[in-house]
N, CA and C atoms as a LAMMPS dump frame, in Angstrom:
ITEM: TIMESTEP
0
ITEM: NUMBER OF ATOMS
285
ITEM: BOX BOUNDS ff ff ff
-5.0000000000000000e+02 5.0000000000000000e+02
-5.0000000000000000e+02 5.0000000000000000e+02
-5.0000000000000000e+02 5.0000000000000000e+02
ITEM: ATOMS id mol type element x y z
1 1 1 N 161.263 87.109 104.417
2 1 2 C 161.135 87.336 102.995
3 1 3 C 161.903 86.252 102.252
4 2 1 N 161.956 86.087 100.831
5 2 2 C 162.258 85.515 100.587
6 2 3 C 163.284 85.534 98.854
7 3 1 N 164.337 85.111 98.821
8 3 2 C 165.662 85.483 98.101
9 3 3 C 165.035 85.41 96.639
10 4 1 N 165.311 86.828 95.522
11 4 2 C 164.722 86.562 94.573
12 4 3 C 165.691 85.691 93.726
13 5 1 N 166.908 85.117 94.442
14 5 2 C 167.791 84.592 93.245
15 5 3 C 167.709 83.3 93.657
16 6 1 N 167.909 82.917 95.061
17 6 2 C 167.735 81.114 95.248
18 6 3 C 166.608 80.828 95.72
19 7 1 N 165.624 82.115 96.129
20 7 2 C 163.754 81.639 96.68
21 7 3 C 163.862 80.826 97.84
22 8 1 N 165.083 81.238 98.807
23 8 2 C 164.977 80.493 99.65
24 8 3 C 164.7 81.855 100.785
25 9 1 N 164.196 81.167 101.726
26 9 2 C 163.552 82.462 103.149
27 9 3 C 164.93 82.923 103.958
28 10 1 N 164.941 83.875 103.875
29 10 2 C 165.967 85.132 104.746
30 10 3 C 165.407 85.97 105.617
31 11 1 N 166.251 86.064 106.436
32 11 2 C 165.338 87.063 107.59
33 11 3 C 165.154 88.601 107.308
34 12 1 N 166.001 88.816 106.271
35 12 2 C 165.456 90.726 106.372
36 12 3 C 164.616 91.107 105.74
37 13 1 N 164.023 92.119 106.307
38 13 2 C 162.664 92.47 106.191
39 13 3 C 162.347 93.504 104.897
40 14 1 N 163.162 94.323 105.422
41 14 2 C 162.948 95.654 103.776
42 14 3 C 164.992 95.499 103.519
43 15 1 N 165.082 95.398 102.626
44 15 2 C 166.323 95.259 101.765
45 15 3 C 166.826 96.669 101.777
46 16 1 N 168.233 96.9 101.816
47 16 2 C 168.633 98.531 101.634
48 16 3 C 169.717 98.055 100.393
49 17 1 N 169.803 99.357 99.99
50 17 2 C 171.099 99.077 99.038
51 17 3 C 172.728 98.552 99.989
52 18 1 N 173.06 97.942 98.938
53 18 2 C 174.017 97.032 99.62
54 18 3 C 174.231 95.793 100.508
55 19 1 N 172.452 95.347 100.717
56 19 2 C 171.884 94.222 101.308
57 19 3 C 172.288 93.324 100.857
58 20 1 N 172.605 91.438 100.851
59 20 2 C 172.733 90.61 100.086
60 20 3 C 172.096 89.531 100.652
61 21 1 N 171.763 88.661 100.162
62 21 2 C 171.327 87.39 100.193
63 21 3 C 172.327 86.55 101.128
64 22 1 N 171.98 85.976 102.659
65 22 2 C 173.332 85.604 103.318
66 22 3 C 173.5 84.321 102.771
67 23 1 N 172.7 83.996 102.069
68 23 2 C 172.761 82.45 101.564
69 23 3 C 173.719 82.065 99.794
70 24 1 N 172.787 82.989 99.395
71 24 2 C 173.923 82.797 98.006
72 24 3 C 174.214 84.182 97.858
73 25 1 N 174.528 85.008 98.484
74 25 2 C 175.438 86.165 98.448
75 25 3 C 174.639 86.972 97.375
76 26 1 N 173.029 87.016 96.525
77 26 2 C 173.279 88.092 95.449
78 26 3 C 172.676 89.273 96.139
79 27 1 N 172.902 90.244 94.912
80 27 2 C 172.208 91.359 95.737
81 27 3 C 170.902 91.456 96.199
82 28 1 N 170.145 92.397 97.183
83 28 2 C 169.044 92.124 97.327
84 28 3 C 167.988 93.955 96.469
85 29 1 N 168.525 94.885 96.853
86 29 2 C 168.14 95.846 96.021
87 29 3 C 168.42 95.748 94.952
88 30 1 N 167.784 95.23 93.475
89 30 2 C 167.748 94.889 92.051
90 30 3 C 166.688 95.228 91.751
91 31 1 N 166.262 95.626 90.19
92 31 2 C 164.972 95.639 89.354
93 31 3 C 164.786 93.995 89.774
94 32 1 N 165.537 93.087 89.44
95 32 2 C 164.772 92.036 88.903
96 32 3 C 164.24 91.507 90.256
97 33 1 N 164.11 91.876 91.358
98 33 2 C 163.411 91.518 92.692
99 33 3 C 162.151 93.147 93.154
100 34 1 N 162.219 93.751 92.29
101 34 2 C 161.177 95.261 92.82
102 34 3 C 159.999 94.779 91.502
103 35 1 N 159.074 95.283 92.639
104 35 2 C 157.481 94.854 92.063
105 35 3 C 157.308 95.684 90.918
106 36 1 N 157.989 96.549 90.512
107 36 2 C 157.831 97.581 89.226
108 36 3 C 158.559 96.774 88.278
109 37 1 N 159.273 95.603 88.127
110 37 2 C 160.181 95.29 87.003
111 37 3 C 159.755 94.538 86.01
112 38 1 N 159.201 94.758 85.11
113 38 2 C 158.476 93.952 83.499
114 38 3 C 159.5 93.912 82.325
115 39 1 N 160.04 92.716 81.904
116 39 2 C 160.747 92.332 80.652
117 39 3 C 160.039 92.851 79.771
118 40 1 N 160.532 94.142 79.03
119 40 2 C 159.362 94.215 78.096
120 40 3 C 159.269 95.71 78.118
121 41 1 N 158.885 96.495 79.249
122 41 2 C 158.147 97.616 79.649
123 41 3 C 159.423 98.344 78.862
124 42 1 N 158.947 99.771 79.009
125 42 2 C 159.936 101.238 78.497
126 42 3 C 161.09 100.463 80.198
127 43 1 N 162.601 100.159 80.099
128 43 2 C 163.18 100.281 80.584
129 43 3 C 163.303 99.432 81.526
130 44 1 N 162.624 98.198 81.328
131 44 2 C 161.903 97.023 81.811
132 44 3 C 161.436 97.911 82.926
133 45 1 N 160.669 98.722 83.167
134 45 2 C 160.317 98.965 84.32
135 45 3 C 158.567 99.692 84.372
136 46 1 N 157.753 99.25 85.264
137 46 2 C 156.681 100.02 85.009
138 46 3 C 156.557 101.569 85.948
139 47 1 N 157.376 101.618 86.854
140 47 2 C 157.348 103.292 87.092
141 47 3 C 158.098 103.988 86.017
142 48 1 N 157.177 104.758 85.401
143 48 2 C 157.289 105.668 84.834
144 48 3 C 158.649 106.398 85.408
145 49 1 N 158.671 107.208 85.974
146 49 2 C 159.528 108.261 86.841
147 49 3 C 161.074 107.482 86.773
148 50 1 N 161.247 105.864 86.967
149 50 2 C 162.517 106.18 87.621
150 50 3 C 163.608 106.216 86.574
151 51 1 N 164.324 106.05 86.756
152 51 2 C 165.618 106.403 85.669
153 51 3 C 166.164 104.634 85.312
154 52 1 N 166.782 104.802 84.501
155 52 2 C 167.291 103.627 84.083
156 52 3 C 168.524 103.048 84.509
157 53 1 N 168.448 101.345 85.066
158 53 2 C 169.382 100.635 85.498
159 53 3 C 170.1 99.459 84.625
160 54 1 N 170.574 99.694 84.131
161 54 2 C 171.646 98.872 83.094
162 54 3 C 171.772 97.56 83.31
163 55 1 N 171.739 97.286 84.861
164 55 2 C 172.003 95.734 85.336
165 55 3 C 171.346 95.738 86.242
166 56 1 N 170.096 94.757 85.264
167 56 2 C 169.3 94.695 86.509
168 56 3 C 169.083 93.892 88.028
169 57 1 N 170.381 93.286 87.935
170 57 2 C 170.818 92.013 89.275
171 57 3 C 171.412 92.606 89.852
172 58 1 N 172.241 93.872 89.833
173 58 2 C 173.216 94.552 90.635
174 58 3 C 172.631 95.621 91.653
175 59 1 N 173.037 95.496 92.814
176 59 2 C 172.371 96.719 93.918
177 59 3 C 172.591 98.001 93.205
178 60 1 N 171.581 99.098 93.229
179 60 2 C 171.15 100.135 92.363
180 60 3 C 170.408 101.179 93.772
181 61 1 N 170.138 102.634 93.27
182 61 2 C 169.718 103.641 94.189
183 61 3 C 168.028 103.829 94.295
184 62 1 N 167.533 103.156 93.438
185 62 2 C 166.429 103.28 93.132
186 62 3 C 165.454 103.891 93.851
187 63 1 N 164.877 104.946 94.271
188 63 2 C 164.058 105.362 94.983
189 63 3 C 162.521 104.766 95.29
190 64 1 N 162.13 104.109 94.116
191 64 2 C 161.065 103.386 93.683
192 64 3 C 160.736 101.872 94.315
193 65 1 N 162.16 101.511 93.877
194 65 2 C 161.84 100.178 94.6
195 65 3 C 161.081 99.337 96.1
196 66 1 N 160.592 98.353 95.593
197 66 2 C 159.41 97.481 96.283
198 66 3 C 160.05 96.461 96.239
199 67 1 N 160.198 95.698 97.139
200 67 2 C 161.002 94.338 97.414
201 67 3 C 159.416 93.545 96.451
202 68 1 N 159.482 92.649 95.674
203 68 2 C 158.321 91.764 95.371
204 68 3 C 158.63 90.209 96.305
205 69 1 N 157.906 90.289 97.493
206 69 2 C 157.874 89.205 97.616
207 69 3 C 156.807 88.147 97.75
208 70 1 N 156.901 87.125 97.112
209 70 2 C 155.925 86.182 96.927
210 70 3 C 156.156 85.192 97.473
211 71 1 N 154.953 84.178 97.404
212 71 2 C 155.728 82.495 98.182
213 71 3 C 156.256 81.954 97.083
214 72 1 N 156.644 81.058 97.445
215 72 2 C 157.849 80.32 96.541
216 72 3 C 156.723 79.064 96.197
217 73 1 N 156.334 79.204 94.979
218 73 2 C 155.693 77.562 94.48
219 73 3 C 156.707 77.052 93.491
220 74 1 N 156.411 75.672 93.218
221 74 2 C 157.599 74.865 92.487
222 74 3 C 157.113 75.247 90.874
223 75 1 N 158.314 75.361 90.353
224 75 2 C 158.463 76.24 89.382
225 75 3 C 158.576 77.615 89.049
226 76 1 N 158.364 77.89 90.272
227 76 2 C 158.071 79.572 90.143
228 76 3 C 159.312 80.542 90.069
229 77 1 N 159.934 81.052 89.595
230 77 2 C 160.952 82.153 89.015
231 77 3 C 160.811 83.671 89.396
232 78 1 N 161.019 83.889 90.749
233 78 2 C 160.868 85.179 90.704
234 78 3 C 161.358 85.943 90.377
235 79 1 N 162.812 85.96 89.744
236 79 2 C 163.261 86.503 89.131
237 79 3 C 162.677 86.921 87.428
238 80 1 N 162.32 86.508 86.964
239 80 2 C 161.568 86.193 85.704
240 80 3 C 160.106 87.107 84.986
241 81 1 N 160.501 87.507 84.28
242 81 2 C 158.895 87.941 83.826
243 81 3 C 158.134 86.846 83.2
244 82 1 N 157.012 87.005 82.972
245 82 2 C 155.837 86.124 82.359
246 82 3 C 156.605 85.402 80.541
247 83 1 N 157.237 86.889 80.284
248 83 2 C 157.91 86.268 78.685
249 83 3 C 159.227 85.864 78.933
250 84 1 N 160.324 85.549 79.605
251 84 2 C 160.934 84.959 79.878
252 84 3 C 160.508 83.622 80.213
253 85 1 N 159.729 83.646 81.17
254 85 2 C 159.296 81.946 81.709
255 85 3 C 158.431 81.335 80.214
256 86 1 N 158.254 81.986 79.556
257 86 2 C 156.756 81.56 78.327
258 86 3 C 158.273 80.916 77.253
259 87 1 N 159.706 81.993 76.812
260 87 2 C 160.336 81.804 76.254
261 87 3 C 161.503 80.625 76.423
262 88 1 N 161.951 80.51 77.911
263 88 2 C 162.263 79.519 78.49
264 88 3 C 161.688 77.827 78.235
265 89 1 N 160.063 77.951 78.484
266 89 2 C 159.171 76.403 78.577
267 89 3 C 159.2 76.401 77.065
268 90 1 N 159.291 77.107 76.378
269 90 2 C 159.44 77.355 74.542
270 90 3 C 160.557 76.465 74.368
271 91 1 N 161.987 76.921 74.789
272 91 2 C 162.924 76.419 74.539
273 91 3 C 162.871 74.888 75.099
274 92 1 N 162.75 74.981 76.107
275 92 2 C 162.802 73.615 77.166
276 92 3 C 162.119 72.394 75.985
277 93 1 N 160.773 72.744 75.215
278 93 2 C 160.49 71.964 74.344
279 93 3 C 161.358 70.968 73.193
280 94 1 N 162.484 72.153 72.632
281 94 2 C 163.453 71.231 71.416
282 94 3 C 164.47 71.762 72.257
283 95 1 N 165.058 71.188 73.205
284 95 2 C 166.259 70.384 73.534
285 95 3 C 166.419 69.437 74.028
């Protein structure tokens, strides 16, 4: 799989709480790495059901959670929703 914070390939397979990234140490159970997590949504989150996580980079209990993993193309942010990356290349323009 592969690290939603440096996108680099790690060997574990399903993430538990308290998992980390052996490479840059972040957590690996987070919203901002589970396939339910939308900038935007009721609670950035699209399951309905789960309860709300305050920080979404920090290992959490989540019952819901789905590791999202994707391949890594250049540019690609998996950490990131669609309006983050849109608000980001926005900014990137005037500086």
């Amino acid at each position: 799989m592969i690290c939603w914070k440096c996108r680099k390939e790690i060997s574990i397979e399903k993430p538990a709480r308290g998992d980390e990234c052996p490479l840059c140490h972040a957590d690996l159970h987070v919203c901002r790495a589970c396939e339910f997590y939308e900038s935007g949504a009721h609670n950035d989150c699209r399951e309905s059901s789960a309860e709300f996580v305050g920080d979404k980079e920090r290992g959490n209990f989540c019952d819901y959670f789905r590791y999202k993993d994707c391949p890594v193309k250049p540019g690609n942010d998996m950490g990131k929703s669609k309006a983050d990356a849109a608000r980001d290349a926005f900014n990137a323009l005037f500086s």
